[in-house]
C-alpha positions as CSV (number, residue, x, y, z in Angstrom):
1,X,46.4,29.7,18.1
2,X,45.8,27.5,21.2
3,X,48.7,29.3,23.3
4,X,48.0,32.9,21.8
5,X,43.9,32.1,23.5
6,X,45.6,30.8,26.5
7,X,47.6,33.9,27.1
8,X,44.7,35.9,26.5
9,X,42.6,34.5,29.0
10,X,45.8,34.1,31.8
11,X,45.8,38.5,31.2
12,X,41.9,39.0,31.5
13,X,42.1,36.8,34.6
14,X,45.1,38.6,36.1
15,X,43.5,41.9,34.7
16,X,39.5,40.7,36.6
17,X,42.0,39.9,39.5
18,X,43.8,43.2,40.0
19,X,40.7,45.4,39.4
20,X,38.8,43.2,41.9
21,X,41.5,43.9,44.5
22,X,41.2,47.4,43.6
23,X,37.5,47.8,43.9
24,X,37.8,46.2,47.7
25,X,40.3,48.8,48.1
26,X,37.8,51.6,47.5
27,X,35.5,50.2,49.7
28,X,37.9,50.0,52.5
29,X,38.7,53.8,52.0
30,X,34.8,54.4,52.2
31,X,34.5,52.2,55.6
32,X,37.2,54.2,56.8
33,X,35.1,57.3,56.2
34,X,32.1,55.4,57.8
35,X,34.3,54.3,61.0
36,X,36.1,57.9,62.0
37,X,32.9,59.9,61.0
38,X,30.8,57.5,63.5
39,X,33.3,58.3,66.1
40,X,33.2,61.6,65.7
41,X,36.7,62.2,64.0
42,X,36.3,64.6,61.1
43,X,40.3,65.0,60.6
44,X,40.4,61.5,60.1
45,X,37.7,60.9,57.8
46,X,39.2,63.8,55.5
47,X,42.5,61.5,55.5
48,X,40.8,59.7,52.7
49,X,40.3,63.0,50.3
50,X,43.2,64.3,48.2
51,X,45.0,66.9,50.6
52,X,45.2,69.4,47.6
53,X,44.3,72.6,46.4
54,X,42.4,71.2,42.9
55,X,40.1,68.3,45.5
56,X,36.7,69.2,44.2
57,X,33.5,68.7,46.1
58,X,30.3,70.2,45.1
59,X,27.3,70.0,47.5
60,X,24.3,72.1,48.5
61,X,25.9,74.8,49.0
62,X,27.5,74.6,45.7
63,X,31.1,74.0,44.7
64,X,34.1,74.0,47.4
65,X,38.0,73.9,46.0
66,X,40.8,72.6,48.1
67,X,41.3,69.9,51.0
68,X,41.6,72.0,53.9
69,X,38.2,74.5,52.4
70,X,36.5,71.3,52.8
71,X,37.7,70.2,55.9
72,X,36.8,73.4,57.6
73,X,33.0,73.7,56.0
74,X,32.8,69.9,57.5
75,X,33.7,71.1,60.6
76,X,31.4,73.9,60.4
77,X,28.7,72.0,59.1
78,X,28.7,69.2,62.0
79,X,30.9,71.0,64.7
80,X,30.0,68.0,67.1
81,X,29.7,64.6,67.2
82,X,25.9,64.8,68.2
83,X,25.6,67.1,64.8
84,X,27.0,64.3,63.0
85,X,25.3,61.6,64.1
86,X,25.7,58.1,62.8
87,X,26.7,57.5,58.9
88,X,25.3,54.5,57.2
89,X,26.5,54.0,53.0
90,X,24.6,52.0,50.5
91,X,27.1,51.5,47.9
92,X,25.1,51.2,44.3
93,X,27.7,51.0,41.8
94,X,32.0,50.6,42.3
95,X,33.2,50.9,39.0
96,X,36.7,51.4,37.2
97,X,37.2,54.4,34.9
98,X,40.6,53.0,34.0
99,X,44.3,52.8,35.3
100,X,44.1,54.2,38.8
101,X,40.7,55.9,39.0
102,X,37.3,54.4,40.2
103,X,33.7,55.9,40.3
104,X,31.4,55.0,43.7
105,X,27.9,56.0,43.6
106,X,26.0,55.2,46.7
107,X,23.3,56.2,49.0
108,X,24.0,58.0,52.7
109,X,22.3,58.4,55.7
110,X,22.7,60.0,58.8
111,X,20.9,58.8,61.9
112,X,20.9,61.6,64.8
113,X,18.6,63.1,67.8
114,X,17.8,66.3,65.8
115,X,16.9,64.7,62.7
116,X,17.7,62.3,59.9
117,X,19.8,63.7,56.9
118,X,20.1,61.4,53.5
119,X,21.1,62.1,49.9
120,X,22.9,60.2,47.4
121,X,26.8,60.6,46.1
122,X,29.2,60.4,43.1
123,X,33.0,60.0,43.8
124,X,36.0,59.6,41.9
125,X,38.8,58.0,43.4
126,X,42.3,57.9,42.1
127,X,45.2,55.8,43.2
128,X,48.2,58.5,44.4
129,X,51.1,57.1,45.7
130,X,49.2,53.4,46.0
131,X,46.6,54.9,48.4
132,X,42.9,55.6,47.3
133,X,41.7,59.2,47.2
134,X,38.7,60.6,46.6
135,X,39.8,63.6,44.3
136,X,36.2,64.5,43.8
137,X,33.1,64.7,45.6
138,X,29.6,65.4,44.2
139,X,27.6,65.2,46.9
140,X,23.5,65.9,47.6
């Protein structure tokens, strides 16, 4: 009985462990988003969405399918780098949904000349070929 608890806690320590690593994973993807939106670089902040058809992001404007469809409304959205201002994230919650897939529900601001923007957003992340994607986007 002694080993059998022993092995148990060893796999729940190796298990906290790996989802641990995971989480900081995420949170690099999201600073990644934070660093090329703040300079400006909307093709590389969309390196760190699912370049497929079935990406999902719903916003405002209500829901967009497909990587490049939301690339371009980016782009039309904030065709500059003064329209985009500077993005700040408050993370609220980084939690696993299971093997491979995370949920991130934060807080995000943008600072510019013209006016502040702010809202709040839900993503789900999967791991695709051991890189973090954000397959979907809710956000407002």
């Amino acid at each position: 009985m002694k080993y059998v608890l022993a092995i148990a806690f060893n796999l729940l320590m190796i298990s906290s462990c790996a989802q641990d690593k995971a989480a900081d994973q995420v949170r690099e993807v999201l600073q990644q988003q934070i660093t090329a939106w703040n300079k400006g670089d909307i093709d590389t902040f969309m390196e760190t969405y699912w370049k497929s058809d079935s990406l999902l992001f719903a916003g405002k404007n209500g829901i967009t399918y497909g990587w490049q469809k939301t690339l371009e409304n980016y782009k039309k959205s904030y065709p500059t780098k003064k329209d985009m201002g500077v993005l700040e994230f408050d993370l609220i919650k980084v939690q696993p949904l299971g093997t491979g897939y995370y949920n991130v529900v934060g807080k995000w601001h943008l600072k510019r000349e013209m006016g502040d923007l702010k809202g709040q957003y839900t993503l789900i992340f999967r791991q695709i070929d051991g890189t973090w994607k954000i397959i979907q986007d809710h956000t407002s």
